[in-house]
GUMI-324304 format. One record per residue (C-alpha): residue number from 1; z, x, y. Coordinates in nm, 2 decimals. Layout:
N
DRENPA  nr     pz     px     py
DRENPA NUM      Z      X      Y
...
***
This chain:
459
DRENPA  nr     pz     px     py
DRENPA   1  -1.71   2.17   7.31
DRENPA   2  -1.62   1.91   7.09
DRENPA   3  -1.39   1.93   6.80
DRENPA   4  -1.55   1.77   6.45
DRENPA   5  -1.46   1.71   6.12
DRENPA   6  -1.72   1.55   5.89
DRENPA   7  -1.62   1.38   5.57
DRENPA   8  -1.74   1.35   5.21
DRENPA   9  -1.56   1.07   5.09
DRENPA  10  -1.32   1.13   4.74
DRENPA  11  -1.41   0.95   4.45
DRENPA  12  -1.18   0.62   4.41
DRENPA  13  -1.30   0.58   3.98
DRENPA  14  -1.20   0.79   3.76
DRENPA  15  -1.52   0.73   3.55
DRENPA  16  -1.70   0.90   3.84
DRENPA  17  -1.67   1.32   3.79
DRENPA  18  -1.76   1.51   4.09
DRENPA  19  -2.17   1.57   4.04
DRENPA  20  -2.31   1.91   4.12
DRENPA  21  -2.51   1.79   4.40
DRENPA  22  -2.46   1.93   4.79
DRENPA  23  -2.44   1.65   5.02
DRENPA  24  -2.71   1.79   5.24
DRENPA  25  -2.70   1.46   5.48
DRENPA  26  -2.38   1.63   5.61
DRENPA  27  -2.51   1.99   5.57
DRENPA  28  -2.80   1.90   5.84
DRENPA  29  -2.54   1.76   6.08
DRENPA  30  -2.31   2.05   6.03
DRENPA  31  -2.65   2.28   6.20
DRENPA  32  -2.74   2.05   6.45
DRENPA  33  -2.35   1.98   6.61
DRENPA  34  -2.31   2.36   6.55
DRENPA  35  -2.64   2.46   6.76
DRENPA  36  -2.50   2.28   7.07
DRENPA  37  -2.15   2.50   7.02
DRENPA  38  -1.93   2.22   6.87
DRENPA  39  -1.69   2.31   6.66
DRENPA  40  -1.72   2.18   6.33
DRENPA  41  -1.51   2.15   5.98
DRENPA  42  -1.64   1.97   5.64
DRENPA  43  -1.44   1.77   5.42
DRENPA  44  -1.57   1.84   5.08
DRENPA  45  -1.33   1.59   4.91
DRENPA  46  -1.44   1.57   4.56
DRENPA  47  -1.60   1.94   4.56
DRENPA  48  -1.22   2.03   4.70
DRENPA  49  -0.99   1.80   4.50
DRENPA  50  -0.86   1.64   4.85
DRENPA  51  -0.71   1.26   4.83
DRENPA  52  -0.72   1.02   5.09
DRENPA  53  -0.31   1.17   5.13
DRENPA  54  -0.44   1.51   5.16
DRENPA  55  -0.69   1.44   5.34
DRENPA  56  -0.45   1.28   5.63
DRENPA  57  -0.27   1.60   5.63
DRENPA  58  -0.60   1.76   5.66
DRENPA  59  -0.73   1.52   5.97
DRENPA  60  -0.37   1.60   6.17
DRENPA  61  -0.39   1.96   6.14
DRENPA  62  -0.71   1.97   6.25
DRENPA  63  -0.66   1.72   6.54
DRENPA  64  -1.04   1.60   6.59
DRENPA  65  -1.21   1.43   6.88
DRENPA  66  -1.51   1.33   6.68
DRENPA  67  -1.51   1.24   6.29
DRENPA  68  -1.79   1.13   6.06
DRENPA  69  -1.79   0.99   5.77
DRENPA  70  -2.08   0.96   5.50
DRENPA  71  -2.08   0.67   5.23
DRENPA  72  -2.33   0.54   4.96
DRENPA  73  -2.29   0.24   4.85
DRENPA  74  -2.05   0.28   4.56
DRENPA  75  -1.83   0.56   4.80
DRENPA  76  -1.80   0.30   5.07
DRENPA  77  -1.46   0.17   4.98
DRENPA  78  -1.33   0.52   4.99
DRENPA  79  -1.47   0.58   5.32
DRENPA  80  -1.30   0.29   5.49
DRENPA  81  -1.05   0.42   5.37
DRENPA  82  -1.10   0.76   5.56
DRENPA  83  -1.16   0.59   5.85
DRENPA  84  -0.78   0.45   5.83
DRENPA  85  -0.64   0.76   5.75
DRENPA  86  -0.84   0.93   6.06
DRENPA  87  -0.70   0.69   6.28
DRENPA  88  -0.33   0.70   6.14
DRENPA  89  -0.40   1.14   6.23
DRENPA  90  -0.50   1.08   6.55
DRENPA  91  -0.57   0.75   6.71
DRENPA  92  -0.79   0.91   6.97
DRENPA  93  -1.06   1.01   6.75
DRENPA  94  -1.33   0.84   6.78
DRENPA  95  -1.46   0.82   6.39
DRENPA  96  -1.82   0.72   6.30
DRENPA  97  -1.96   0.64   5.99
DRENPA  98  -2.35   0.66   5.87
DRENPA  99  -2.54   0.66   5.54
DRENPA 100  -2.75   0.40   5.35
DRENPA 101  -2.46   0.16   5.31
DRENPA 102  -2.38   0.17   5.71
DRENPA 103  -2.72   0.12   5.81
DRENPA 104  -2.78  -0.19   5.65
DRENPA 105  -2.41  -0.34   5.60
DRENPA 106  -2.31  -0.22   6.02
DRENPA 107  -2.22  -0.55   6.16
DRENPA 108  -2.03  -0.68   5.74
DRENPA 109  -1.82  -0.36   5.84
DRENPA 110  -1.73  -0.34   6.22
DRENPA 111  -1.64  -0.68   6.15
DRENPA 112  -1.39  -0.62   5.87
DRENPA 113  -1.18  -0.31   6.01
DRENPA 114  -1.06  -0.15   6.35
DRENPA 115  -1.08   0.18   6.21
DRENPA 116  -1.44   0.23   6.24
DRENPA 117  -1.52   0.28   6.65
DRENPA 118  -1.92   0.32   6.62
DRENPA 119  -2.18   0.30   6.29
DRENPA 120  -2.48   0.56   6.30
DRENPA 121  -2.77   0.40   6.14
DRENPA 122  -3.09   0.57   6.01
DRENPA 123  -3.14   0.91   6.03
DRENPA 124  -2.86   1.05   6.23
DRENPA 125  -2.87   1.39   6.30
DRENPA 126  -3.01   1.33   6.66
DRENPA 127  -2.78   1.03   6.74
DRENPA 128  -2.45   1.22   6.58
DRENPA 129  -2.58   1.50   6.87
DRENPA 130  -2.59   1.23   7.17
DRENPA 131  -2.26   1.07   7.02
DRENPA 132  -2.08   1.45   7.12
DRENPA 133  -2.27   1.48   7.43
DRENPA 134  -2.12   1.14   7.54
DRENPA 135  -1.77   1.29   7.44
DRENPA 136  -1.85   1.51   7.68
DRENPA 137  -1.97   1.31   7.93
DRENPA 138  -2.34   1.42   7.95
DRENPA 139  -2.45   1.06   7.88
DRENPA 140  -2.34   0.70   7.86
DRENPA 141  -2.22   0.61   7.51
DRENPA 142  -2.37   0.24   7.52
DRENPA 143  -2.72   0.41   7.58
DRENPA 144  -2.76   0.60   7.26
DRENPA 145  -3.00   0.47   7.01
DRENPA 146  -2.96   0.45   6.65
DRENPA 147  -2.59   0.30   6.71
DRENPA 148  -2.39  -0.03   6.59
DRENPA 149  -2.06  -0.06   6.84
DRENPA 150  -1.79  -0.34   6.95
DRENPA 151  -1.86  -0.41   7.32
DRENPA 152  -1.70  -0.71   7.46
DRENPA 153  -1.52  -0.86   7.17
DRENPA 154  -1.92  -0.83   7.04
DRENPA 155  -2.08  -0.67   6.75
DRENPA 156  -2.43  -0.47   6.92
DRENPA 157  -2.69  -0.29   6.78
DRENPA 158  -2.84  -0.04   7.05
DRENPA 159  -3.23   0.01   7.00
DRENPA 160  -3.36   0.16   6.67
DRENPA 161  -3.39   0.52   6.72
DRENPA 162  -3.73   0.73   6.67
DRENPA 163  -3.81   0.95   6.39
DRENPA 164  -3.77   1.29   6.40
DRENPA 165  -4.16   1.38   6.41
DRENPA 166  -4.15   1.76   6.33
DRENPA 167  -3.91   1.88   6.06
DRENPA 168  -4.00   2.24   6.15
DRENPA 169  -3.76   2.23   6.45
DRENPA 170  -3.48   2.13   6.28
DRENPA 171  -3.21   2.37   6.21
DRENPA 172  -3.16   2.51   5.91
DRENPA 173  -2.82   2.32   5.66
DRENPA 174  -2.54   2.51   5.76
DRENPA 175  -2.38   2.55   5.38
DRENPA 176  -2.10   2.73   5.48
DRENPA 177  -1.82   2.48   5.50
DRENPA 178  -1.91   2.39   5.13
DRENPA 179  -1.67   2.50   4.83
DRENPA 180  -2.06   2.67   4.65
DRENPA 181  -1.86   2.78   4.36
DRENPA 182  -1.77   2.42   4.27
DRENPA 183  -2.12   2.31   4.25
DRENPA 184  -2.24   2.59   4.01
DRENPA 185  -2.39   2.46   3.65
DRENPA 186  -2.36   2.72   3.36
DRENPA 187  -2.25   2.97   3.62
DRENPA 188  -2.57   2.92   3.83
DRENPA 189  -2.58   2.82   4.16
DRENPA 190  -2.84   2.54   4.21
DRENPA 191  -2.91   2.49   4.63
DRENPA 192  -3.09   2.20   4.74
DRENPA 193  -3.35   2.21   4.95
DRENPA 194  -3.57   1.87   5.17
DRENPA 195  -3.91   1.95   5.24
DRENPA 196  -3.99   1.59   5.36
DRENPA 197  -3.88   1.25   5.45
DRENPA 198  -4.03   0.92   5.41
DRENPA 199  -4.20   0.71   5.18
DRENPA 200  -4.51   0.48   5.22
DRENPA 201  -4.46   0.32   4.88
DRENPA 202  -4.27   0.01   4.90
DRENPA 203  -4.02   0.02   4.57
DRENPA 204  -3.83  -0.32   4.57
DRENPA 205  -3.54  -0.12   4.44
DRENPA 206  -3.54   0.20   4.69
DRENPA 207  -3.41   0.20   5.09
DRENPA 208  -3.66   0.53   5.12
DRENPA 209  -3.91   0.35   5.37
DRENPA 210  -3.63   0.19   5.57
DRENPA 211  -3.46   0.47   5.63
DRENPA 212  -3.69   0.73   5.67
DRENPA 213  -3.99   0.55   5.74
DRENPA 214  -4.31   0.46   5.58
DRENPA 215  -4.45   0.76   5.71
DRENPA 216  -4.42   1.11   5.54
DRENPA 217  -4.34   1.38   5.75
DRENPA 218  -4.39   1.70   5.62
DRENPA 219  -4.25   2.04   5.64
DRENPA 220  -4.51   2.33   5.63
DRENPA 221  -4.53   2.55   5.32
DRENPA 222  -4.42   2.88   5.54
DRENPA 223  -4.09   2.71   5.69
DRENPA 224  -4.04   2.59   5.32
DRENPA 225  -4.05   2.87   5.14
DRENPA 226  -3.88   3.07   5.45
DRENPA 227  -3.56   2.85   5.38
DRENPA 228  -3.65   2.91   5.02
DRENPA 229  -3.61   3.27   5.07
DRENPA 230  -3.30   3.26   5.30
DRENPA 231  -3.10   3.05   5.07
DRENPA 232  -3.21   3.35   4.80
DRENPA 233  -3.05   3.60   5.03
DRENPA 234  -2.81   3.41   5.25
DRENPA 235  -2.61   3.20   4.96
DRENPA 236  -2.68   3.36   4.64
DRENPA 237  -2.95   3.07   4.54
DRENPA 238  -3.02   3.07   4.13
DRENPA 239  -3.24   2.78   4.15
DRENPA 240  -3.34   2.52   4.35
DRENPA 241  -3.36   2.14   4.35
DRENPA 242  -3.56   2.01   4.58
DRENPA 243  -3.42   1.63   4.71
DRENPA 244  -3.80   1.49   4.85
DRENPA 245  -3.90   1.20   4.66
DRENPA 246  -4.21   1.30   4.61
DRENPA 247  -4.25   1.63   4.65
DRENPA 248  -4.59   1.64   4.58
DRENPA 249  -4.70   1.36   4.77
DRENPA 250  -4.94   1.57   4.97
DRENPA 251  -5.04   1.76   4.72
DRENPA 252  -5.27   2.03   4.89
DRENPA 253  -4.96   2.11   5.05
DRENPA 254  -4.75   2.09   4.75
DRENPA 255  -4.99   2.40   4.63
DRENPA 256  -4.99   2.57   4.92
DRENPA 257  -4.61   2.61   4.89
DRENPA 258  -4.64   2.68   4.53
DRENPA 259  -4.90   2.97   4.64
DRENPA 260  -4.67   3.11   4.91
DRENPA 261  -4.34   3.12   4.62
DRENPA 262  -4.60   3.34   4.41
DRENPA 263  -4.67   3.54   4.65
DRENPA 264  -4.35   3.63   4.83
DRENPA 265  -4.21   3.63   4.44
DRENPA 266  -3.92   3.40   4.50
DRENPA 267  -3.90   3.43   4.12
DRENPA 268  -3.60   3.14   4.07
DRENPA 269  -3.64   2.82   3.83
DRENPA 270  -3.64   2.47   4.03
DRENPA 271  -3.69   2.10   4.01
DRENPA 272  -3.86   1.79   4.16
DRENPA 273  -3.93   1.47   4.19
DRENPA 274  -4.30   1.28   4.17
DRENPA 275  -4.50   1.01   4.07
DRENPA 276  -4.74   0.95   3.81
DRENPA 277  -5.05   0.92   4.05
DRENPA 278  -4.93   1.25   4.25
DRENPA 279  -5.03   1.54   4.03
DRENPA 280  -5.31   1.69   3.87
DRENPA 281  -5.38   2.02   3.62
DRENPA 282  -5.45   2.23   3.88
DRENPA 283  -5.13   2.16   4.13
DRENPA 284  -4.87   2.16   3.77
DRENPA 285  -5.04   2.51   3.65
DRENPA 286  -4.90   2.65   4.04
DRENPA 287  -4.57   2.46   4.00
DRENPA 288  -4.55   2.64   3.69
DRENPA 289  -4.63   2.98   3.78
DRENPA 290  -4.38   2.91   4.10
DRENPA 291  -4.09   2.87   3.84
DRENPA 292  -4.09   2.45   3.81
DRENPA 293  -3.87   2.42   3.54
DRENPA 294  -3.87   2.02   3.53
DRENPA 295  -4.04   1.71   3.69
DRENPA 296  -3.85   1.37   3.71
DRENPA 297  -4.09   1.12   3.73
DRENPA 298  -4.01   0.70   3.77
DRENPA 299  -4.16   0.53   3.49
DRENPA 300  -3.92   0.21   3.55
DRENPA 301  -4.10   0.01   3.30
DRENPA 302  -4.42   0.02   3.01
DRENPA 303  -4.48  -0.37   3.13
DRENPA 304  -4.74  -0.43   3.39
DRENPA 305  -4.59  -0.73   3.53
DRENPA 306  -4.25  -0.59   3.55
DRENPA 307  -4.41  -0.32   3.75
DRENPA 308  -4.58  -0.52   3.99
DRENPA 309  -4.32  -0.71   4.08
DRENPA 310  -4.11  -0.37   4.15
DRENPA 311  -4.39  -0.30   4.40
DRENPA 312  -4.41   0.05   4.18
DRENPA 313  -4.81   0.09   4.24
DRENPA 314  -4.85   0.31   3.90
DRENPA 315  -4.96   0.12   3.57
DRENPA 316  -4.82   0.23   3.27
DRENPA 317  -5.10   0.40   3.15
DRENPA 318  -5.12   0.59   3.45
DRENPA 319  -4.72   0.71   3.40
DRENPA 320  -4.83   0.79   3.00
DRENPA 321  -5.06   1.06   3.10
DRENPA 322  -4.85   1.23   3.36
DRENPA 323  -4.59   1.29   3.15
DRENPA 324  -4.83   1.42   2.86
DRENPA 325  -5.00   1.64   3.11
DRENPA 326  -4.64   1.78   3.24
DRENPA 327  -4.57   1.86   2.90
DRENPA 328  -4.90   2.03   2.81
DRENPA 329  -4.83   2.26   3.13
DRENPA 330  -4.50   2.34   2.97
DRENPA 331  -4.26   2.18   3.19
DRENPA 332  -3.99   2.00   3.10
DRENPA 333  -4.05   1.57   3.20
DRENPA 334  -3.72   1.36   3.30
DRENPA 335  -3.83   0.97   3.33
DRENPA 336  -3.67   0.74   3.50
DRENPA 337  -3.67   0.34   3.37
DRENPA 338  -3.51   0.06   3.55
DRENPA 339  -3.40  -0.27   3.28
DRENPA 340  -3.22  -0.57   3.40
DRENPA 341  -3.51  -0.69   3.67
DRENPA 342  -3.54  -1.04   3.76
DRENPA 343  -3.83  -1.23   3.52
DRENPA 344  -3.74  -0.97   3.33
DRENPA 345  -3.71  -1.07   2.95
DRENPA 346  -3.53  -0.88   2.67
DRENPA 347  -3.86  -0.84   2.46
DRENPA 348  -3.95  -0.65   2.81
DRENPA 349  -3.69  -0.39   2.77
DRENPA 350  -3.74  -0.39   2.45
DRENPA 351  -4.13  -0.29   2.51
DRENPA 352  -4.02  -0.02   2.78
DRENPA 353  -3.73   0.16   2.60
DRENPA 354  -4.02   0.18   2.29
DRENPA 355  -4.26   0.34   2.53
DRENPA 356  -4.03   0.58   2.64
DRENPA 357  -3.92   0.70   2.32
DRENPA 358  -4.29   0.74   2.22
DRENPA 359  -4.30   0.95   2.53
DRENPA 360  -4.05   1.19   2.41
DRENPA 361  -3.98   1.34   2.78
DRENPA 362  -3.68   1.58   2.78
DRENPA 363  -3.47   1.34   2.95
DRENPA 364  -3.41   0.96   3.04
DRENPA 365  -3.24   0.79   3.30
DRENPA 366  -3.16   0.44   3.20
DRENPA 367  -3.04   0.29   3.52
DRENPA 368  -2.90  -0.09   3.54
DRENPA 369  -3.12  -0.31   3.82
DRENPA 370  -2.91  -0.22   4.11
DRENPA 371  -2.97  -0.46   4.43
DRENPA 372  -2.85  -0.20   4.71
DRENPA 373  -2.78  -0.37   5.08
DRENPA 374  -3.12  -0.31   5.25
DRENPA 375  -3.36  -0.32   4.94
DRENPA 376  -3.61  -0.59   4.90
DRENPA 377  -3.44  -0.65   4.54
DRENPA 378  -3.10  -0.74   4.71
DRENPA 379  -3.24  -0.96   4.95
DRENPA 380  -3.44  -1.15   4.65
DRENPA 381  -3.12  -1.18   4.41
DRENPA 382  -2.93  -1.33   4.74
DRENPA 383  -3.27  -1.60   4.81
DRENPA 384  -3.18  -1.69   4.44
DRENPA 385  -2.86  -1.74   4.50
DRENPA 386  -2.73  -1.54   4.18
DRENPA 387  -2.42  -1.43   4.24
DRENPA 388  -2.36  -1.06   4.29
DRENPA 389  -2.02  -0.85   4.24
DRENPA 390  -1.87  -0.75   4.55
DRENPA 391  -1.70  -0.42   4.40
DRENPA 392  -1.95  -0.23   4.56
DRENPA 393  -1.83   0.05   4.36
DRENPA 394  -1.99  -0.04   4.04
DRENPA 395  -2.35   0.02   4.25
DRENPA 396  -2.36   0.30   4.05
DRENPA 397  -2.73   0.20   3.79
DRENPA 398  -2.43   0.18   3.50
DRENPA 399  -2.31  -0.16   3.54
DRENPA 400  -2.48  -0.49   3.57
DRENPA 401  -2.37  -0.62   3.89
DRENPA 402  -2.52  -0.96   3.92
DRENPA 403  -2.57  -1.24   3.68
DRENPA 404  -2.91  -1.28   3.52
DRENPA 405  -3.02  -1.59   3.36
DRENPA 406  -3.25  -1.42   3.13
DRENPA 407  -3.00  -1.13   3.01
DRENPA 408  -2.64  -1.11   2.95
DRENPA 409  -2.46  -0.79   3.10
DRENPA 410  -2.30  -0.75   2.78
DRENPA 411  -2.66  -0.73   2.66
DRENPA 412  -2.75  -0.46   2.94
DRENPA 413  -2.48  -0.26   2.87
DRENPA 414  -2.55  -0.25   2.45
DRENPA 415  -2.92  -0.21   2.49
DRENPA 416  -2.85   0.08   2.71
DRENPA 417  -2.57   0.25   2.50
DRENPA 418  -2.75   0.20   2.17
DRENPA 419  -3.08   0.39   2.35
DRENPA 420  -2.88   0.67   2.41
DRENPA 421  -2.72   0.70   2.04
DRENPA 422  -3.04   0.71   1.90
DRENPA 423  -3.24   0.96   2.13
DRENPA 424  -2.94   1.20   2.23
DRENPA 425  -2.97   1.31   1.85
DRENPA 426  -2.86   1.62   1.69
DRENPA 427  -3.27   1.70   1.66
DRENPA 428  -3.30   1.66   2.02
DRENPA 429  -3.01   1.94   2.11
DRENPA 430  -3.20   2.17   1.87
DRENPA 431  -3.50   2.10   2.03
DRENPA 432  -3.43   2.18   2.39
DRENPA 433  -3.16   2.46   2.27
DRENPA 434  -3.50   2.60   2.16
DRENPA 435  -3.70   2.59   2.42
DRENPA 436  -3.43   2.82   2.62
DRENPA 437  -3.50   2.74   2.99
DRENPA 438  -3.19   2.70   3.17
DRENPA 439  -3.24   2.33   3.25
DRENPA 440  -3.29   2.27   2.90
DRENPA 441  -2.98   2.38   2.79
DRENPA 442  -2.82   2.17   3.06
DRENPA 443  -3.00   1.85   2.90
DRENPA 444  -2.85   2.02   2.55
DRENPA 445  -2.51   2.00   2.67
DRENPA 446  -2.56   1.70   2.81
DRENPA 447  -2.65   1.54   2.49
DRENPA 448  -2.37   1.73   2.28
DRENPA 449  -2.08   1.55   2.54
DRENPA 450  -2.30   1.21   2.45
DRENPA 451  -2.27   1.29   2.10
DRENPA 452  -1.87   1.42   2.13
DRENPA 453  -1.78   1.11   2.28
DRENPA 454  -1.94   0.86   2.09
DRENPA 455  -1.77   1.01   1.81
DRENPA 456  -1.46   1.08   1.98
DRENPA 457  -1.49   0.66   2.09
DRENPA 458  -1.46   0.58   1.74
DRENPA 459  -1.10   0.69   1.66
***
């Protein structure tokens, strides 16, 4: 048996709140370490209010062999420094790190720091698994796949390792080392649930495909809604989000689950995520009757050029009538656009923020170009040569962080700001406030803080 401890990184900014969302990366390695009789402990650090000094008091007490550490791009500086505070605990420990940032940045950070002893790329659930089984000596470290390691004085990346074909087999997210409580909204407990991974679209600003694949891999609609059910029962579930991409990218299958939630009366509100060529009447009339509450959909921009040169695949038209047939079904439409895009010209933004409005979805997320490592966007801004911030805590879709010669940041940053002051608008609280649903009064509250602060800003 090995002794674990896996990390979610605190939150270095104070601009950054702790976001109602379970980190169910670490959730799914909790199961699989578990089901092999590990013994395992989660650090929730922002759900738990733990600092990188707590969290060393934490790390000694609990004396690990093994400890993993998750990071996203804009949480990587906190988790390096995790990864000194694990080794100031207990030197032995052998601490791993993995996530999006990891599996693209691996050789950038073995090279700056001695704290980190191996670098899980990819999926890791299976490769996390080996790791233990080599601190047990069941197998030979250096031939795990899926692994960035020192060996030699050298930096080496073992083979890529294979997808995890058949989601049914994996264990169920072990939620019980999470703080639940902390991530309730409005009292209700939200649970997240992933009913598929991979992507075959090629976004220029997603990491989806390269992590996950290009192929989808899908869970079937009985072991869904069966974890649908035990979350219900098991950890008091008042709604659901579920975290696919596109959750109805097979939409036969989409229905299918919808069906089964009907029948088995599941009877709680939830949310997803889709794209504009991925629905149709008949699958949004099911989702409705299943208790979809809202659709967020990636409109990213109303110009066809700008889209094309995303490497979206959707037109504009195309995204203008999903989002009016969402809304004739009755469910609430959250739209995603992205601004700041190289070739991108202010009468651009301009043209999609317009579009948008016309729209009127329930929602909008305005979200700054954002080049993470490992996206074709990043790769483009560095062929360029523009220069990009290195405070990879600002990766965040809030800040402009490289310099465009066709737009300013400061320009970003006001377009962006003055779009929200003009749709979060006292008509718009009254309008969802009306509708009642309980994610509509989240987008009400929402709005009021907007509203409260820009006022509040002023004095």
């Amino acid at each position: 048996m090995v002794n674990v401890v896996l990390i979610n990184p605190p939150l270095l900014k104070e601009r950054y709140r702790h976001q109602p969302y379970l980190p169910i990366g670490l959730a799914y390695l909790s199961a699989v370490l578990e089901a092999d009789g590990h013994q395992v402990t989660v650090i929730d650090c922002p759900a738990s209010n733990i600092d990188h000094s707590k969290l060393k008091d934490e790390l000694e007490r609990l004396n690990p062999d093994l400890v993993g550490i998750t990071a996203m791009t804009p949480t990587i500086e906190s988790a390096l420094i995790c990864a000194e505070k694990a080794k100031e605990a207990r030197q032995e420990s052998l601490v791993v790190l993995g996530g999006p940032h990891a599996t693209f940045m691996d050789k950038e950070l073995l090279s700056e720091t001695s704290n980190i002893d191996i670098i899980v790329r990819g999926e890791g659930e299976q490769t996390l698994r080996e790791i233990a089984h080599a601190l047990e000596g069941k197998v030979r470290m250096h031939k795990i796949e899926g692994m960035t390691i020192k060996r030699g004085g050298e930096i080496y990346r073992t083979p890529d390792r294979q997808l995890i074909e058949d989601l049914d087999l994996l264990p169920r997210p072990s939620y019980k080392h999470f703080p639940l409580d902390k991530y309730r909204i409005f009292g209700r407990k939200i649970m997240p649930i992933m009913t598929s991974r991979g992507c075959p679209f090629q976004c220029s600003f997603c990491i989806t495909s390269r992590i996950f694949g290009k192929k989808v891999r899908l869970r079937s609609p009985n072991n869904v809604v069966d974890e649908l059910e035990w979350l219900k029962t098991e950890y008091d579930a008042e709604a659901y989000s579920f975290y696919d991409d596109t959750f109805t990218f097979n939409m036969e299958r989409a229905e299918k689950i919808c069906d089964e939630m009907v029948k088995r009366k599941i009877g709680l509100p939830w949310d997803c995520q889709t794209r504009a060529d991925r629905i149709s009447r008949e699958l949004l009339a099911k989702m409705k009757r299943a208790g979809c509450e809202v659709i967020t959909m990636g409109v990213e921009s109303a110009s066809s050029r700008i889209l094309n040169l995303m490497g979206k695949g959707t037109t504009p038209e195309q995204n203008r009538k999903a989002v009016e047939m969402i809304k004739k079904m009755g469910i609430s439409v959250v739209v995603s656009v992205i601004i700041g895009y190289p070739d991108e010209e202010l009468n651009d933004i301009k043209q999609t923020l317009d579009f948008v409005a016309r729209l009127k979805p329930d929602d909008v997320y305005v979200c700054i170009a954002t080049p993470y490592p490992g996206t074709r966007l990043y790769y483009m801004i560095k062929e360029r040569g523009w220069e990009m911030s290195l405070d990879w805590s600002l990766y965040d879709t809030l800040n402009p962080v490289f310099e465009n010669p066709l737009i300013p940041k400061e320009t970003l940053v006001s377009v962006r700001k003055e779009f929200y002051n003009r749709f979060y608008s006292p008509t718009y609280i009254l309008r969802q406030t009306m509708k009642g649903g309980f994610y509509n009064r989240i987008l009400a509250r929402v709005a009021l803080n907007h509203i409260f602060w820009r006022i509040r800003s002023v004095f």
